[in-house]
Backbone as CSV, one residue per row, in Angstrom:
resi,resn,N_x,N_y,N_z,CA_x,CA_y,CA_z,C_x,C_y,C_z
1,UNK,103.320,101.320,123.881,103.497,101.493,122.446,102.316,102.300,121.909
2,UNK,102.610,103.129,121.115,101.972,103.797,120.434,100.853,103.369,119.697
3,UNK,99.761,103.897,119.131,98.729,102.957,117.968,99.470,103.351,116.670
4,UNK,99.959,104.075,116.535,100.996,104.380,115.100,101.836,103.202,115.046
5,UNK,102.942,102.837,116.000,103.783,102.149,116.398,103.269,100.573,116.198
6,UNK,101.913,100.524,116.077,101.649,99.495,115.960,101.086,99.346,114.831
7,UNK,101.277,100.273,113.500,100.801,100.021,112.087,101.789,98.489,111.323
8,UNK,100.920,98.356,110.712,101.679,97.125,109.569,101.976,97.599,108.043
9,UNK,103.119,96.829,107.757,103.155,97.148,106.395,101.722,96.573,105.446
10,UNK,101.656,96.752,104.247,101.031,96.355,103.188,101.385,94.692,103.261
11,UNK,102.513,94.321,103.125,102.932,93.017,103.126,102.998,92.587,104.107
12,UNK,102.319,91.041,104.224,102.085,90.116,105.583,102.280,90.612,106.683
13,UNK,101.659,91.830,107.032,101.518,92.326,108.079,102.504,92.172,109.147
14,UNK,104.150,92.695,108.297,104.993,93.140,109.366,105.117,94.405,109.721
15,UNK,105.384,94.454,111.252,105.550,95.828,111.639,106.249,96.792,111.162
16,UNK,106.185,98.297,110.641,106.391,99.330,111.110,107.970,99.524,111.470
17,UNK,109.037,99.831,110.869,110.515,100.020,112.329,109.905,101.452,112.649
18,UNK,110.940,101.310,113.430,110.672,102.920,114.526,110.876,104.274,113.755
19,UNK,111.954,103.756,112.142,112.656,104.612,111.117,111.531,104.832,110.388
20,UNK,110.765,104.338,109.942,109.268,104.435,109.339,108.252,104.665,109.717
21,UNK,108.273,104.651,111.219,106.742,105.358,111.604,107.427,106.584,111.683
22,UNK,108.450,107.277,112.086,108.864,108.220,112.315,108.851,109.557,110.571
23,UNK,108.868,107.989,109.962,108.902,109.276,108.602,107.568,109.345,108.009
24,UNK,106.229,107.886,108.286,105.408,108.302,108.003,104.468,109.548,108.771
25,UNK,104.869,109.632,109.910,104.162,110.772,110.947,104.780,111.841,110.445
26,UNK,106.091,112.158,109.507,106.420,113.417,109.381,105.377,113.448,107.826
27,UNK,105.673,112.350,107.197,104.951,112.654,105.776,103.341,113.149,105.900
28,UNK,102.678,112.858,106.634,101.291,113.436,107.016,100.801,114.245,106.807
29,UNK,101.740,115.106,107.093,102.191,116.931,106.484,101.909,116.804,105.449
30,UNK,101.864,116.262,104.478,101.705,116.082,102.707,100.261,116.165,102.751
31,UNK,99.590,117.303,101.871,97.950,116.560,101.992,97.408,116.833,100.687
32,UNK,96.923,115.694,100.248,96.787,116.077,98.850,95.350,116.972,98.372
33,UNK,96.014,118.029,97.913,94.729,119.002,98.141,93.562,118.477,97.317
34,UNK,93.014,118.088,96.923,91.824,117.544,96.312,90.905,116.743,97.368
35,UNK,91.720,115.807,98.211,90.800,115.208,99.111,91.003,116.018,100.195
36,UNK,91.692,116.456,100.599,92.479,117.408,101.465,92.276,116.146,102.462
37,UNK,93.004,115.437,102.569,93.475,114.320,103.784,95.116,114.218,102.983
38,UNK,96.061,113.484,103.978,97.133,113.092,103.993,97.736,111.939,102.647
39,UNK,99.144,112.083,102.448,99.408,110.488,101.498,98.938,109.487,102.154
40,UNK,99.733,109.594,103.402,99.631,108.290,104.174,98.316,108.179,105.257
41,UNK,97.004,108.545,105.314,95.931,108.396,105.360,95.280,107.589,104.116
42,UNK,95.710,108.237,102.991,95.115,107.833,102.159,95.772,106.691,101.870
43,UNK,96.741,106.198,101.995,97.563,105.033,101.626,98.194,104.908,100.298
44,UNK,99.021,106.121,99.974,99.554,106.580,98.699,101.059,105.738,99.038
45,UNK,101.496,105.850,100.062,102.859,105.166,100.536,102.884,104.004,100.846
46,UNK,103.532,103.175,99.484,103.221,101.974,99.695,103.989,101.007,99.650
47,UNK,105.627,101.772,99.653,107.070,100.885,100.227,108.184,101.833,100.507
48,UNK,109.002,101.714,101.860,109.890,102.592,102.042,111.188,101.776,102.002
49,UNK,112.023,101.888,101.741,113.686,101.515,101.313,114.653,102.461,102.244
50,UNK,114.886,101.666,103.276,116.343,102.693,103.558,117.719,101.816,102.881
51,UNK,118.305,102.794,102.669,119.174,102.291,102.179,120.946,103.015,103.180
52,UNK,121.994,102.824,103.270,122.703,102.976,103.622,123.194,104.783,103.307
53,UNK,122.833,105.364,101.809,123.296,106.292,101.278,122.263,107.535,100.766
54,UNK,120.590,106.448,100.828,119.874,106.973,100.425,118.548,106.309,100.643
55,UNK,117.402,106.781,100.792,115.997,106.253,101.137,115.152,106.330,100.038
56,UNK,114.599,104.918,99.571,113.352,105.045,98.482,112.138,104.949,99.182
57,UNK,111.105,105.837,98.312,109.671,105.783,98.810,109.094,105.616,97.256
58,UNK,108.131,104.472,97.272,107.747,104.302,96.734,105.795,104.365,96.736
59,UNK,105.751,105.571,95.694,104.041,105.754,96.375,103.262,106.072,94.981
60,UNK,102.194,105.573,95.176,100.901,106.154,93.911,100.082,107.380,94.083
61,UNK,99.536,107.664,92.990,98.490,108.368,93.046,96.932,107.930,92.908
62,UNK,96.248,108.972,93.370,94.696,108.347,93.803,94.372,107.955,92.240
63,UNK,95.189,108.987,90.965,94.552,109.040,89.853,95.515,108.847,88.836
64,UNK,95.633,107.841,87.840,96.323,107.344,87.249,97.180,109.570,86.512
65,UNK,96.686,110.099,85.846,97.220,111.588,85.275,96.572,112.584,86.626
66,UNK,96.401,112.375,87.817,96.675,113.343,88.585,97.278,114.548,88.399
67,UNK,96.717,115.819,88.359,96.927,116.626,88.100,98.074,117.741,88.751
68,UNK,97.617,117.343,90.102,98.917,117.773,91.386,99.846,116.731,91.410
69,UNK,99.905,115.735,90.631,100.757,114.387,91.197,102.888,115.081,91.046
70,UNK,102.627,116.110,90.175,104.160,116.528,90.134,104.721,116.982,91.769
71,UNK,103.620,117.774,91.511,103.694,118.795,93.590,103.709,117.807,94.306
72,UNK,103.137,117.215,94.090,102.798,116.156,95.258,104.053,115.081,95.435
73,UNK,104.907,114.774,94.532,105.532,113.846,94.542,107.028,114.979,95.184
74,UNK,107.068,116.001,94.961,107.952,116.821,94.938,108.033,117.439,96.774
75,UNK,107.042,117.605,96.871,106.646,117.293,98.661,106.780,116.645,99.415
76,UNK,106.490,115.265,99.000,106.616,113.984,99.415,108.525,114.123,99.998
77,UNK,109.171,114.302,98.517,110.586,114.616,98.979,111.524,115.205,99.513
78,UNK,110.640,116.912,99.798,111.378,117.653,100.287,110.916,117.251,101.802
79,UNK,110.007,116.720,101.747,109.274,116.362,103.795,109.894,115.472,104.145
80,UNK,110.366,114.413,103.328,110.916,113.117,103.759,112.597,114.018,103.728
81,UNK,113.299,114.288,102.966,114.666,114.621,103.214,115.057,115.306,104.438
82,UNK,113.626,116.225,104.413,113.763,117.499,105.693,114.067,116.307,107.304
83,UNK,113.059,115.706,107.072,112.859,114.970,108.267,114.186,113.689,108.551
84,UNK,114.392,113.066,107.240,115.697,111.976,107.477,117.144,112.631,107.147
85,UNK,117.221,114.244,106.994,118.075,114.662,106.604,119.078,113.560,105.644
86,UNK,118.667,113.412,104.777,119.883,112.452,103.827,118.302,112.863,102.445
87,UNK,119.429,111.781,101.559,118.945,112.156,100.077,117.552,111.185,100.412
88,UNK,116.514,111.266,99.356,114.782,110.501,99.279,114.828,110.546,97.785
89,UNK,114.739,109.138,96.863,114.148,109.371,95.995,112.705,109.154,95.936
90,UNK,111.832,109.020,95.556,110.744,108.629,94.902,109.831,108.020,93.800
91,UNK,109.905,106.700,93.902,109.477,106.014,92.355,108.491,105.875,92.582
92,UNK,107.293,106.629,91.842,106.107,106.178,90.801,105.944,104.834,91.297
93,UNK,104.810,104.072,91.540,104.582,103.241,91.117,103.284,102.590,90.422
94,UNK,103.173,101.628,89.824,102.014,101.755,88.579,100.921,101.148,89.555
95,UNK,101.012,100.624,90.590,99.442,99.951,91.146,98.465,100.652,91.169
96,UNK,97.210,100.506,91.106,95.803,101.334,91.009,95.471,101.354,92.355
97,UNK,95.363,103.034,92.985,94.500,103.117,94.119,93.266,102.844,93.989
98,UNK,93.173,102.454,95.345,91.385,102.351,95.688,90.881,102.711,97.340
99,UNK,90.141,103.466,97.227,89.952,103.478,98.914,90.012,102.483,100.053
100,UNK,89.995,101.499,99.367,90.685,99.934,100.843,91.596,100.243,101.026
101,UNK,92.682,101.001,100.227,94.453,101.475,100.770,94.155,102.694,102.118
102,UNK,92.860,103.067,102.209,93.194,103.996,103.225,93.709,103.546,104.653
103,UNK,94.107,104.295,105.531,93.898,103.769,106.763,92.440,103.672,107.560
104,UNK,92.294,102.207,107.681,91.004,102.201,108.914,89.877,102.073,107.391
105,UNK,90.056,102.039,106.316,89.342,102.619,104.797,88.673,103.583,104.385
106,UNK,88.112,103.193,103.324,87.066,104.632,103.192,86.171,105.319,104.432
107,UNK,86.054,106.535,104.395,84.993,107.302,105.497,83.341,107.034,104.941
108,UNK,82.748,106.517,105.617,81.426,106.597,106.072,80.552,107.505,105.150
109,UNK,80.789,108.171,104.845,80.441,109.558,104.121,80.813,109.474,102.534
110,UNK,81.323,108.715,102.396,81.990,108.487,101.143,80.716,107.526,100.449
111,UNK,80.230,106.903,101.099,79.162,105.723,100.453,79.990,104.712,100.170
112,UNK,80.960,104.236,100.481,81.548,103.078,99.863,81.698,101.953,100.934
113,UNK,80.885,101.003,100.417,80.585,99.838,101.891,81.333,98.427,100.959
């Protein structure tokens, strides 16, 4: 098994399906140019929904009026559709990032202990 393969959700640390690591490794591709790292590095993706007809992703921004957050959300969808070929919406959601959402967390370099 993979170390991807072995990510957890946000919630009680259930695994990952195979349908979700597969779309977070395509979403990666997304990088939000300001930090220039990834959504899902940064831990912007923070619930996926398949649904029978259609897939929700539900993700934040680092910054409540983000300035790229239109592009960015608009990316998010055309990468996720490209990759699950079917429809992706995308809902906003209101939680406040913080660098503990990253993966592995903040970098070293950042000063944040």
């Amino acid at each position: 098994m993979s170390d991807i393969a072995e990510e957890m959700t946000a919630e009680a640390g259930i695994p990952y399906s195979e349908q979700e690591i597969g779309l977070r490794d395509a979403l990666r591709d997304v990088v939000d140019p300001e930090l220039g790292m990834s959504i899902v590095e940064l831990g912007l993706i923070r619930k996926v929904d398949f649904h029978p007809d259609l897939t929700e992703i539900t993700m934040i921004m680092t910054t409540p009026f983000c300035p790229y957050g239109p592009a960015l959300l608009e990316q998010t969808r055309r990468t996720a559709e490209k990759h699950l070929q079917g429809p992706v919406k995308i809902t906003l959601g209101m939680e406040m990032w913080e660098p503990s959402m990253m993966e592995g967390g903040p970098p070293a370099e950042w000063g944040l202990y």
